[in-house]
N, C-alpha and C positions, 0 to 999 in steps of 0.2 A: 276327920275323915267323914266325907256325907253318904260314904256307903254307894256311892253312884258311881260304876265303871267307866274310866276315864281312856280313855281310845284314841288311838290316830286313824285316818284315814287317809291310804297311799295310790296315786293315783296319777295319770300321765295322759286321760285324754277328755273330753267330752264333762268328764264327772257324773252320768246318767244313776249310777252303783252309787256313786258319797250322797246325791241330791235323793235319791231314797231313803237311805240310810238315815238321814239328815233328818228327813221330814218323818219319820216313825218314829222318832228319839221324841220331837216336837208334840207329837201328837200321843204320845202314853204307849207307842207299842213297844219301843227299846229300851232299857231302863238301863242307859249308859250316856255321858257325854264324850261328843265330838269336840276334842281342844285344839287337834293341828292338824292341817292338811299338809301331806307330802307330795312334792311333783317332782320330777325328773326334767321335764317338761314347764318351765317359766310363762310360756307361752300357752295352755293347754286349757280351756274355757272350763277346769274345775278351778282354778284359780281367782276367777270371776265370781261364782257361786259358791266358793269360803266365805270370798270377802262380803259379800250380800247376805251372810248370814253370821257373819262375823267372829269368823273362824280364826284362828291365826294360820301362816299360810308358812311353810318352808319350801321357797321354790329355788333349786339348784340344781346346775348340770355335772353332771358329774365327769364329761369330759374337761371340768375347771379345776377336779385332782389327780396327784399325781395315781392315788391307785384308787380301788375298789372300798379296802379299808379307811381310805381317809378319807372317803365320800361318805360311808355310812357313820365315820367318827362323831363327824361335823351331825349326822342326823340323830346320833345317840344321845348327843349331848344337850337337843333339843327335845328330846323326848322328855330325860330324866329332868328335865327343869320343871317340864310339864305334869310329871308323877305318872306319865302313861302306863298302865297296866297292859294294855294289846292293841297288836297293830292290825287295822286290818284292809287287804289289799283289793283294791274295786277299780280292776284295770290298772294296774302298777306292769308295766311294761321291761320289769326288770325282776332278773335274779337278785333274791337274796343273799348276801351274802355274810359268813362266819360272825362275823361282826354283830349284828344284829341278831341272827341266830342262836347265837350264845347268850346276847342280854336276855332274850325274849322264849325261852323255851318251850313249847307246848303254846305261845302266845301270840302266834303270829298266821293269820288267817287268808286263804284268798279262796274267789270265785273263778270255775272258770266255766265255761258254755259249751260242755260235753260230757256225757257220759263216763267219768275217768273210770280206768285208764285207757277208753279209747280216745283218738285224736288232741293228744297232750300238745301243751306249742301254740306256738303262733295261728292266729284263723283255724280256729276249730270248728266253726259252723263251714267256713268252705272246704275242709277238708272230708265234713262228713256228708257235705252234699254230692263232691267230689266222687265220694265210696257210693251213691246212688243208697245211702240208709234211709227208711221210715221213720225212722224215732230218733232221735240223741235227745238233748238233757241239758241238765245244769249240775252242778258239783261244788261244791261249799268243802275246803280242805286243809286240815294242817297245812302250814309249809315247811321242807325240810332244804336240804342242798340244791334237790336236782329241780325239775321242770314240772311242775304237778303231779309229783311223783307222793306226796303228804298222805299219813293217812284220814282216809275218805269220812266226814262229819254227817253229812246230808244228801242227799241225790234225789232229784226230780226228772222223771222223763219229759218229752215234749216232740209232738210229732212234726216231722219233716213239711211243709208245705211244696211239693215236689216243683221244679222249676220254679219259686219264687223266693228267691236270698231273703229279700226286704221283709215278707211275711214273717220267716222263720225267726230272724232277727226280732221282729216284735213279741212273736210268742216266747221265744230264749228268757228276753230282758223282762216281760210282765214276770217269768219265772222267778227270776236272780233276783229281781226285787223284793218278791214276799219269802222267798227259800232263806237269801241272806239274811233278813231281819230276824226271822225264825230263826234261824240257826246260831245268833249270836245274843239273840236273848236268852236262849238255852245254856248258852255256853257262860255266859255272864251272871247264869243261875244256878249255875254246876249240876243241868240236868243234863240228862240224857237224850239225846235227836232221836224222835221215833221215826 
């Protein structure tokens, strides 16, 4: 054992969350490795950016089983080959479910781009531009059953850019960037998020 937390990283679009993630590990801020990317999504340009950094890659659809459980079976059993200690979710597009929950308790991590528990769910930034807010956030959280319902690790505010989506979205993600790394080197050190 080299004493270096051994992680997955679950993910379904772009990969902007794992290619941070990635490069802190690289550069002395994370003190964990990245052994497997998870996609939902076969097609999804974090798939590109494992392999360029030579990740190993599990990319399966999950409408290719017959349930939920046999989907996550197939990814348990790529985990524990792997010795993964925690999963952690950087745009993963899906509920977790029983399955992995159970292997993984207290160990399974996502971000999401709001304030929780305001604007839980799907498009969080357009739902809080939506409510006409000044402020929302980033959120670093357990995951439990339901929808970013986990209890809360980290929280960073982030002000609204009023009428401009694209702004808000860059100030959101410079957040999740350094909040997540924080947050999971904390966690990977058994301190406490101040």
């Amino acid at each position: 054992m080299t004493g270096v937390t051994k992680f997955a990283v679950f993910a379904s679009g772009s990969g902007t969350n794992f290619q941070a993630i990635y490069d802190a590990v690289q550069v002395g801020n994370l003190a964990g490795e990245v052994v497997l990317v998870v996609t939902d999504m076969p097609g999804a340009f974090v798939v590109e950016r494992a392999e360029k950094a030579g990740i190993d890659i599990l990319a399966i659809k999950p409408a290719s089983f017959p349930s939920k459980a046999a989907y996550e079976q197939v990814i348990l059993e790529k985990l524990r080959e792997l010795d993964v200690e925690w999963i952690v979710l950087a745009g993963y597009m899906r509920l977790i479910g029983d399955v992995l929950l159970e292997a993984f308790p207290n160990r399974i991590i996502n971000i999401h781009p709001s304030l929780l528990p305001a604007f839980p769910g799907k498009d969080a930034i357009g739902q809080a531009m939506g409510h006409g807010v000044k402020v929302t956030g980033v959120t670093v959280h357990y995951v439990d059953a339901g929808m970013d319902t986990g209890n809360i690790i980290a929280q960073q505010a982030v002000e609204v850019v009023e009428g401009n989506r694209e702004q808000t979205e860059e100030r959101i993600h410079a957040v999740e960037h350094a909040l997540y790394t924080k947050a999971l080197q904390q966690l990977f050190e058994n301190k406490l998020i101040d």
